[in-house]
N, C-alpha and C positions, 0 to 999 in steps of 0.2 A: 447819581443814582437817586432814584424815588424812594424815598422812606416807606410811603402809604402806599398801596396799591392803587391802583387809577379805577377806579370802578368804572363799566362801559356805559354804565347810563342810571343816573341816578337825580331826582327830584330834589328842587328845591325851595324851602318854605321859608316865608319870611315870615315877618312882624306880622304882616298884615295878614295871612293866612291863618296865621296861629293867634293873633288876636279875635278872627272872625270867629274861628271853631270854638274859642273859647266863651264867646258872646250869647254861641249857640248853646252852649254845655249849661251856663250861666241861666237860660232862659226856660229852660226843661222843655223845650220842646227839637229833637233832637230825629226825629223820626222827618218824613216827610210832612214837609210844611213851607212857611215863605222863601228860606231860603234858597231853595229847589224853584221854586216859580221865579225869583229873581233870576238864579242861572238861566233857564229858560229863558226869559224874556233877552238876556243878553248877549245870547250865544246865536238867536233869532234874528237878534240885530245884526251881529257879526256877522254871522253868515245870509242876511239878505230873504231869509225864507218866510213863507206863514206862518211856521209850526215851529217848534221843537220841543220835544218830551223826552226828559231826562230818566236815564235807565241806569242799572246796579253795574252794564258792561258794554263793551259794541259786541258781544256777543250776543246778549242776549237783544240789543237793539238790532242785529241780525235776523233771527230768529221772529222777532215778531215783527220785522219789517218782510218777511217773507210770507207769514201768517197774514199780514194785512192785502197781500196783492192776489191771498188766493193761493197759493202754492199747496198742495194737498197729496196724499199716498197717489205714488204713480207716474207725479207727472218727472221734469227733468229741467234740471237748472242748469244752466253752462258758468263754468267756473273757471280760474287760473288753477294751475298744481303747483305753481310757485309762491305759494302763501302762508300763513299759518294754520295748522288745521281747525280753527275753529270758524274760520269762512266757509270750510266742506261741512263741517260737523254740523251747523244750524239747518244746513239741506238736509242732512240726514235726519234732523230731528223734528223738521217738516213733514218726515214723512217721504218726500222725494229724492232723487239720485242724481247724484252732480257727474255731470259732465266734463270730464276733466278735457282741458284747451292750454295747449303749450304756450311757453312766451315767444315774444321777441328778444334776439339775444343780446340787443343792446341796450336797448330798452328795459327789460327784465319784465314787464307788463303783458299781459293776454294781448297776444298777436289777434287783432280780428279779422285776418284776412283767412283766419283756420275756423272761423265760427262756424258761418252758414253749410261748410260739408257737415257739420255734425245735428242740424236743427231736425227733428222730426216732428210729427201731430203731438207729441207728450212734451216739448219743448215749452214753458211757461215764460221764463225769466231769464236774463244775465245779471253774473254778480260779478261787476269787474272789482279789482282788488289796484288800485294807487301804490303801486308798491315803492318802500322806503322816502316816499315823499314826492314820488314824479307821476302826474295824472298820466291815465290812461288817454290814446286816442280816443277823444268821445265823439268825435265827429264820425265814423265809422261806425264805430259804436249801436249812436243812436239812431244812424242810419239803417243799420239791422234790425234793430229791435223796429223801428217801427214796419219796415217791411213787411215781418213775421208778427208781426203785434202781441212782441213780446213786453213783460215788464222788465223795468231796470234800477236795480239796488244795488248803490256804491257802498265798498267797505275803503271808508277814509280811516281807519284808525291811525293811518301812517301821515294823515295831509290836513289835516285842519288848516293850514293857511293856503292848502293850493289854489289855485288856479291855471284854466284852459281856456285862450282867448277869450279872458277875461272875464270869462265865468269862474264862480267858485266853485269847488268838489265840493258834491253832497249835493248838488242844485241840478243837475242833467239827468238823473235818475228819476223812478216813482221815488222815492227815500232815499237820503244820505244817513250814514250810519259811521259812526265815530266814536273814539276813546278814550279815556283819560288817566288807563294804570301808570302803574307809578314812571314808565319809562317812555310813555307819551313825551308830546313836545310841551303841553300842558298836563296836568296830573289832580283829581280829586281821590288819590290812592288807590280807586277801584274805581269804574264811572264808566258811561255812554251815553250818546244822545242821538234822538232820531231826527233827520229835520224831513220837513214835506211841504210841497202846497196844495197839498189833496185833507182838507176837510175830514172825508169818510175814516181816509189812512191813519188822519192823527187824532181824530177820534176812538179809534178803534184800539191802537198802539199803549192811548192812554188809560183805556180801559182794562187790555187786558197785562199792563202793567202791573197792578195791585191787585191781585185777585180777582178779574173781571169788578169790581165793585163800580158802582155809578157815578161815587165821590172817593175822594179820597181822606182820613183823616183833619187833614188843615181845614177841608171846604166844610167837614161835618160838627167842626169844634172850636174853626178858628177865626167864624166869625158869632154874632149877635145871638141870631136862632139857630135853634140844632137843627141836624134834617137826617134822616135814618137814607144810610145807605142801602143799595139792590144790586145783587148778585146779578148783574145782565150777560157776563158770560164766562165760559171756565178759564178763568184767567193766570197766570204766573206771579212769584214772589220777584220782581224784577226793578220795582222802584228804586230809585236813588234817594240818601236823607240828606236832612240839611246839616250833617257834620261834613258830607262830603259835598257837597255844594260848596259850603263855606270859604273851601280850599277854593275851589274853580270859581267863582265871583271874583279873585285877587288873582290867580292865573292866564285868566284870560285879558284883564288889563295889562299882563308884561308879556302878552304873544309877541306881539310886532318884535320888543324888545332882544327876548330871545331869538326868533328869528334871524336878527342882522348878526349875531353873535353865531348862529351855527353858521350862518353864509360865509362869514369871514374864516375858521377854520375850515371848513368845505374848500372856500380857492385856496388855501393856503396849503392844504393836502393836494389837491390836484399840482400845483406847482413844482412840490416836494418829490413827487413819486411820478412824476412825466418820465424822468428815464430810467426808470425800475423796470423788470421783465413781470408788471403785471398791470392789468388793466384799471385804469381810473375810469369812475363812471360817464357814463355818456352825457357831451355837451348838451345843456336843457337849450328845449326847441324855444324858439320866436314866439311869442305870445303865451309864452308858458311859465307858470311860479310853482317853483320845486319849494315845500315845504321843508327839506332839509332834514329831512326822519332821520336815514341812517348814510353814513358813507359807506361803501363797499367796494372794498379791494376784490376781485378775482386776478388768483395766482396763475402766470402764466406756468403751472405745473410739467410743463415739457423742457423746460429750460431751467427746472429746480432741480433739484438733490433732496429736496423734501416736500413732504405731502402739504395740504392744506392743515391738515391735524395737527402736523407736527410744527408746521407756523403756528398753531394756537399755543400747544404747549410750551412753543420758546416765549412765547409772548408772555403766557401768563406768570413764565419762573420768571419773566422780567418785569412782573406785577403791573400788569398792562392788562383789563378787561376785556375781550373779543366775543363777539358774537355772530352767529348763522343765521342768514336768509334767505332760502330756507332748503332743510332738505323737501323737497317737493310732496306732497301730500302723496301722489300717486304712489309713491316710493315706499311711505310709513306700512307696516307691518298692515293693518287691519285693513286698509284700504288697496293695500298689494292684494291680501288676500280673496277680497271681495271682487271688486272688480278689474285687477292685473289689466289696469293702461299697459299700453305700450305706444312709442314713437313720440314720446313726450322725450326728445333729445335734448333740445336746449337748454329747458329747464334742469334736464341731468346731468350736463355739461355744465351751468350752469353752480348747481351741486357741490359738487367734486372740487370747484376753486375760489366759491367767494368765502369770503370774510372780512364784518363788519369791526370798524373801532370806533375808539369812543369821540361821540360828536357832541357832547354835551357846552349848553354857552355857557356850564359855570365852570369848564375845565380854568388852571389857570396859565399862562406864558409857560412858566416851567415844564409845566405837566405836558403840553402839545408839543413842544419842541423835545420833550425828550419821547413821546411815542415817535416823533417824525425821526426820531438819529436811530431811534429801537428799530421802527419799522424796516428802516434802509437796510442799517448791518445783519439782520439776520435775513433780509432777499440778496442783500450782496453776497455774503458770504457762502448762499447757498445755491448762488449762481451757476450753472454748469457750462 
């Protein structure tokens, strides 16, 4: 038995991250400043891009990554409904109306072969969502988009290390858009970043970052001569500081690290639960890097005795963390009420039987072997 609860996904901080933050604390400058532009410059590297401008969420680097392509009252964004609602919410806070688009069922990702029935003259953009760490078809993808000469903004919050033949996520789009809360595969406790290689995009992103302003603090105090900033447009409170930089400069050095550590629990789940009556996630395609977000069981629910729910609850009396990806946006109250999808099956289906455990690389031997005898005895036992 587990003493400690297994939390399903929790950060973690070393010497080196807490030494930086401390360095920052030490230094009184604690707001946006160098060490925002270091992450920047490193995460730039990492991911191969022109650009990237560090933001307070991938929320809000959502949001102004849709601001930046033009997205305005009217028009219509096509989106998954199996995602978290805040990929639909920054459409709505554009001003425009998402499009909801079912998955693929094995995949879990925006089937695009369901895109082009839905595109009309008010159709601007697709926001494919990388879900739990496996790229989207982008070959289809961006083969749409350019046909309808739509734009395209990926929501990587779940993929920072993917890749799709051999391109990285975040790089197929106008903007990649990514995240670093605490239960990211990286974490600067709250955090996002935009990446692009459009100039205009990340010009504008940066801008209206901090209040529209034309500089930001660092550039206005943090060198030799002063320079008085200019309001050049109504911009958002959405900067990231350098306390939480701090963290992600030392995060992003142990990607890889962690990485090999979710892969290895990843096969070693898949192997565990092969002949369990529920589904292990779909084998990742040829030329494809699963970043390793989340693992997700779907319960074969017709050969249970109990619901997906009530898998969570034995789980959690057996102090085992779990978590939902997702009940599908369409589904949530406000969005039922407004626009009431329907034929969005997969994703409901979908619904009804995943759940997520914990994939974390700092779990340790004990802890995984004992979800993997958890997990077995309450699907065995509730075998029908």
């Amino acid at each position: 038995m587990i003493r400690n609860k297994i939390v399903f996904s929790k950060p973690h901080l070393g010497k080196s991250e807490i030494n930086e933050v401390v360095k920052s604390l030490k230094s009184g400058w604690i707001g946006t400043g160098p060490k925002v532009k270091k992450f920047e410059e490193n995460f730039k590297k990492y991911k191969n891009s022109k650009y990237a401008i560090a933001v307070n969420s991938c929320t809000a680097a959502l949001h102004l990554s849709l601001l930046a392509v033009g997205i305005k009252k009217d028009d219509e964004v096509i989106v998954p409904t199996l995602t978290f609602a805040a990929t639909v919410n920054t459409v709505i806070h554009a001003g425009a109306k998402p499009i909801f688009i079912d998955c693929e069922k094995d995949s879990m990702n925006i089937n695009p072969d369901l895109i082009e029935q839905k595109i009309t003259n008010k159709t601007k953009a697709i926001l494919p969502v990388h879900l739990a760490g496996r790229m989207c078809n982008m070959d289809k993808i961006t083969i749409i988009a350019k046909k309808y000469k739509l734009k395209v903004i990926e929501d990587c919050a779940h993929a920072i290390e993917a890749e799709y033949k051999g391109k990285q996520s975040g790089t197929f789009g106008d903007l990649g858009c990514f995240s670093f809360y605490a239960t990211k595969n990286i974490t600067t406790s709250e955090g996002g970043m935009i990446i692009t290689n459009n100039k205009k995009y990340a010009e504008f992103v940066k801008t209206m970052s901090l209040h529209g302003m034309s500089q930001d603090a660092w550039d206005r105090h943090g060198n030799s001569k002063f320079r008085h900033y200019k309001i050049t447009l109504p911009g958002y409170k959405y900067n990231m500081t350098d306390i939480q930089a701090a963290i992600g400069i030392h995060q992003l050095k142990k990607i890889d690290k962690y990485w090999k550590e979710r892969q290895k629990t990843w096969n070693l789940y898949n192997k565990s639960f092969k002949d369990l009556p529920v589904i292990t996630p779909a084998n990742i395609e040829k030329n494809v890097k699963h970043a390793y977000h989340l693992y997700t069981l779907l319960l074969e629910i017709d050969k249970l005795n109990i619901s997906r729910d009530d898998f969570i609850d034995k789980m959690t009396r057996k102090k085992i963390g779990t978590g939902v990806h997702y009940i599908p946006v369409h589904m949530q109250p406000y969005y039922k009420k407004v626009f009431n999808s329907k034929g969005l099956l997969n994703s409901e289906w979908i619904s009804e039987r995943t759940v997520s455990i914990p994939l974390s690389p700092f779990l340790k031997k004990n802890e995984i072997d004992y979800i993997i005898k958890t997990t077995k005895k309450i699907i065995k036992e509730a075998a029908i």
